[in-house]
ZAMARGU-4260 file (C-alpha; in steps of 0.2 Angstrom, whole numbers, plus 5000, padded with zeros to 4 digits):
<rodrens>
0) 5068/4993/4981 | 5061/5004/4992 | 5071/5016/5000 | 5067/5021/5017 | 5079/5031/5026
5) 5088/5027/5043 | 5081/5044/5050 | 5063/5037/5048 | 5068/5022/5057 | 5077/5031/5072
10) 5060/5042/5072 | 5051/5026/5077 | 5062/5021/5090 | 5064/5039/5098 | 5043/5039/5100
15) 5047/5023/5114 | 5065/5023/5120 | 5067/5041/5121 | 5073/5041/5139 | 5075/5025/5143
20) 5068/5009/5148 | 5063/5011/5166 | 5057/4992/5168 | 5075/4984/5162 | 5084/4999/5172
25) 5075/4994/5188 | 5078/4976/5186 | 5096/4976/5182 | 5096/4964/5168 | 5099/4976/5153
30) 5116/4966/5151 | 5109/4949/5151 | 5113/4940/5135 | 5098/4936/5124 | 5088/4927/5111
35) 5072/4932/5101 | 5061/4920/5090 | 5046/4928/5077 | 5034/4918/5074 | 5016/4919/5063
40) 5001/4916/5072 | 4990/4915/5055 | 4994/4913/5037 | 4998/4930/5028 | 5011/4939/5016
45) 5026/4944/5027 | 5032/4963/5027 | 5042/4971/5039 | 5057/4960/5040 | 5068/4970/5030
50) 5065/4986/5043 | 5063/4975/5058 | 5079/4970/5054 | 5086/4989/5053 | 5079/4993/5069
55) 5086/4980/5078 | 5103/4982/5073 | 5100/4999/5078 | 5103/4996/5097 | 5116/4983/5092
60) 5105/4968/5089 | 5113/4953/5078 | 5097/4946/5065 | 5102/4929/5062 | 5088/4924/5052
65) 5074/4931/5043 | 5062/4929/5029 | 5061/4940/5015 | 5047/4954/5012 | 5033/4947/5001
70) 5034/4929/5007 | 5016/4919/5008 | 5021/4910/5025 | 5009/4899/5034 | 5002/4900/5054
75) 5018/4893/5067 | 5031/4898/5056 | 5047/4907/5063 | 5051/4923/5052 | 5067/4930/5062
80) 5078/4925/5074 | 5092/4939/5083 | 5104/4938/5097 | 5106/4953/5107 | 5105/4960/5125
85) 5089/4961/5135 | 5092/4978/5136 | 5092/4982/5115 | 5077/4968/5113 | 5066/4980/5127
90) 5073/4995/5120 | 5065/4989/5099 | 5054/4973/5102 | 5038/4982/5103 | 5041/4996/5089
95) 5046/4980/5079 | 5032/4970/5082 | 5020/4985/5078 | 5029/4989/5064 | 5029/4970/5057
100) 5010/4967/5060 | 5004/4984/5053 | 5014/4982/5036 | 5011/4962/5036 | 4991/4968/5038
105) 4993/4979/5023 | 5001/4965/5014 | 4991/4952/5018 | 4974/4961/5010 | 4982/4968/4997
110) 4989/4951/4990 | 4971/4943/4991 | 4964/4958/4983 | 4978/4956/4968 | 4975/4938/4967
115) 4955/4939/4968 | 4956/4950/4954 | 4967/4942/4943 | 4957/4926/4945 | 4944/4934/4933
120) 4956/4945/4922 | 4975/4940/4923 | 4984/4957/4918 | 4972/4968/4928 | 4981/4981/4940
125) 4978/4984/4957 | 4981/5002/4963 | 4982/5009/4979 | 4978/5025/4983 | 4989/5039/4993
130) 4974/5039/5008 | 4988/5031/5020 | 4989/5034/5039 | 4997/5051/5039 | 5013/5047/5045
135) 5016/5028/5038 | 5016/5034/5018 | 5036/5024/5017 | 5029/5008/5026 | 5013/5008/5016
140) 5019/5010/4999 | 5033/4996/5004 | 5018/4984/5009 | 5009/4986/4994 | 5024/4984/4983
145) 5028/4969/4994 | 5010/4961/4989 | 5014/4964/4970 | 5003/4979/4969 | 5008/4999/4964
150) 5002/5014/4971 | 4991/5023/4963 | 4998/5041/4966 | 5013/5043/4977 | 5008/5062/4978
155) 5003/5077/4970 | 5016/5080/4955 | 5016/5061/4949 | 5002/5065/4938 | 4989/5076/4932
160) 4973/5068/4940 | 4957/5080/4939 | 4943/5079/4953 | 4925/5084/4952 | 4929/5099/4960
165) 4943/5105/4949 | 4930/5108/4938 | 4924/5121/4948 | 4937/5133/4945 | 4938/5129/4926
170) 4920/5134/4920 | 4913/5115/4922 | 4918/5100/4913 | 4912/5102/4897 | 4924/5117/4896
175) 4939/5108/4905 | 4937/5095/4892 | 4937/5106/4878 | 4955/5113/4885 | 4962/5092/4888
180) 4972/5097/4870 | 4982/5113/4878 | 4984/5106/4895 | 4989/5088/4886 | 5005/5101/4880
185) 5011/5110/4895 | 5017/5093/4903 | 5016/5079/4888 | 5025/5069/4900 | 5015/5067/4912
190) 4999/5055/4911 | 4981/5066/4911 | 4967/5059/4922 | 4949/5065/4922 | 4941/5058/4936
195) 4921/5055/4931 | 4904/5048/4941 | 4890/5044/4926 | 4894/5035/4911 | 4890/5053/4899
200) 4904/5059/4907 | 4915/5045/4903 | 4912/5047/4886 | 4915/5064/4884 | 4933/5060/4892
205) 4935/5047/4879 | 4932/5059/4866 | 4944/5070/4874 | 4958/5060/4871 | 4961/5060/4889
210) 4976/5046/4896 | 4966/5039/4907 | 4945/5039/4914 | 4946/5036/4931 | 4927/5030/4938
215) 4921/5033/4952 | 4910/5023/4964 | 4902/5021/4944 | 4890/5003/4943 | 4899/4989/4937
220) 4884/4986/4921 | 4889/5006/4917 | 4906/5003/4920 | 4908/4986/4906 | 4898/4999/4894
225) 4912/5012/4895 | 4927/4999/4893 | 4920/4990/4877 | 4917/5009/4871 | 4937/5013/4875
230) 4940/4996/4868 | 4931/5001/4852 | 4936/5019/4850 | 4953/5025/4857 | 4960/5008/4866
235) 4976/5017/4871 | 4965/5024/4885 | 4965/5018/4904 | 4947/5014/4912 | 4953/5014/4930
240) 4937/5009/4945 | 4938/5016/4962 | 4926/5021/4975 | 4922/5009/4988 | 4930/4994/4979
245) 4933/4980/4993 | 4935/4961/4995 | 4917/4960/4993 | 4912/4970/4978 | 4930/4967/4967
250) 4925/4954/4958 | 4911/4962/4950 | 4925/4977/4946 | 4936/4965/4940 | 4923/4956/4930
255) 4921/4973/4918 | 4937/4971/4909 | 4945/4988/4917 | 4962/4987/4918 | 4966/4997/4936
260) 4957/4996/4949 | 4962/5008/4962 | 4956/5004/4983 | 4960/5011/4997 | 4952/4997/5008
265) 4969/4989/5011 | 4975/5001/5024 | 4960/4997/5033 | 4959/4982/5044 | 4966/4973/5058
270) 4984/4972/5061 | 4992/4952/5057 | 4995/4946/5075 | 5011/4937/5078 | 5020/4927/5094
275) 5037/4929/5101 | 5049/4920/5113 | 5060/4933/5120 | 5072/4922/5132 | 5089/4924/5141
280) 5105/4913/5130
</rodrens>
């Protein structure tokens, strides 16, 4: 489960309701019993039921129906029904809906990248990087989970991941690999990634004893070499592929015999666009 706190959830609904609906105030029909209907326009993995949910009971909103997070529905299909006033439904229906379409779209592409993927090897991982929205990091990471997928990083103290430019406070890498046994013993507990660009450097991390070689934007043929070398020599570690990894190119990723691949593609892409029926009972 993924925890997302109410206060995150009342933020949402104070960025549109703050003070008030002026429209339902005017028109005097806050008051007015009423019915919603959700409905897909497109096929897509559903998230974003399980906080539309919270949100409208927020402003006292009944859900009488709703399909669970990380359902593969199809186009014209109803995903939640409420009761309410038309007061509450103008007060959280567009927060909802924004909320629903940006995590379904998340969904949606990380699902097909998963299932791409493991067409070609079955046990291969898709990670998804921290390179979120600023702002949306709770909803993104419950979309991805939604699709099957994990994160890669949920932040700075999860791991020890080391970046080209790390290097170049530590004397370069050839001397921040010589140190992987000393900093491998400050935190044993904690997983050790060096991040490399050129199949050389991938094997000196393998001969580090690193926990993981993460490669970036490296080409697939340099790639398959560096596997069947970890395969061969110290199996126990990770070959993780990122860098510009997409529906396009995965694959080819895929096709190397890595066992992560790590994208950040899925937060990038239209919203999943869904129809309602807001009506008085």
């Amino acid at each position: 489960m993924i925890y997302i706190p109410d206060v995150y959830l009342e933020n949402l609904l104070m960025e549109d309701c703050r003070y008030g609906d002026l429209t339902t105030d005017i028109l005097e029909i806050a008051e007015t019993s009423a019915r919603i209907e959700i409905t897909t326009r497109q096929k897509c993995v559903l998230c974003g039921t399980s906080l539309v949910s919270r949100l409208l009971k927020k402003v006292g909103i009944d859900v009488t129906y709703a399909i669970q997070d990380g359902t593969f529905v199809d186009s014209d299909i109803t995903i939640l029904e409420a009761k309410g006033t038309a007061g509450a439904f103008h007060t959280a229906w567009r927060v909802s809906m924004n909320v629903l379409e940006f995590c379904t779209g998340i969904t949606t592409r990380t699902r097909r990248l998963l299932d791409i993927s493991r067409e070609i090897k079955p046990d291969i991982e898709l990670a998804v990087t921290r390179k979120n929205i600023p702002g949306t990091r709770d909803m993104s990471i419950l979309a991805i989970r939604s699709a099957g997928a994990f994160p890669h990083r949920l932040g700075l103290s999860e791991t020890v991941l080391v970046f080209n430019h790390h290097y170049l406070f530590t004397g370069g890498f050839e001397k921040l690999m010589a140190d992987i046994g000393r900093f491998k013993t400050i935190c044993p507990e904690k997983k050790l990634i060096i991040e490399v660009a050129t199949l050389d450097a991938g094997f000196t991390a393998l001969e580090a004893d690193v926990d993981a070689v993460q490669c970036d934007k490296m080409e697939p043929a340099d790639l398959s070499v560096l596997v069947r070398k970890a395969s061969a020599s110290c199996p126990k570690t990770i070959i993780i592929a990122t860098g510009g990894i997409n529906e396009s190119n995965i694959r080819d990723y895929a096709s190397t015999g890595v066992q992560v691949i790590s994208t950040s593609s899925v937060y990038f892409g239209a919203p999943v666009d869904f129809g309602f029926k807001l009506m008085p009972l």
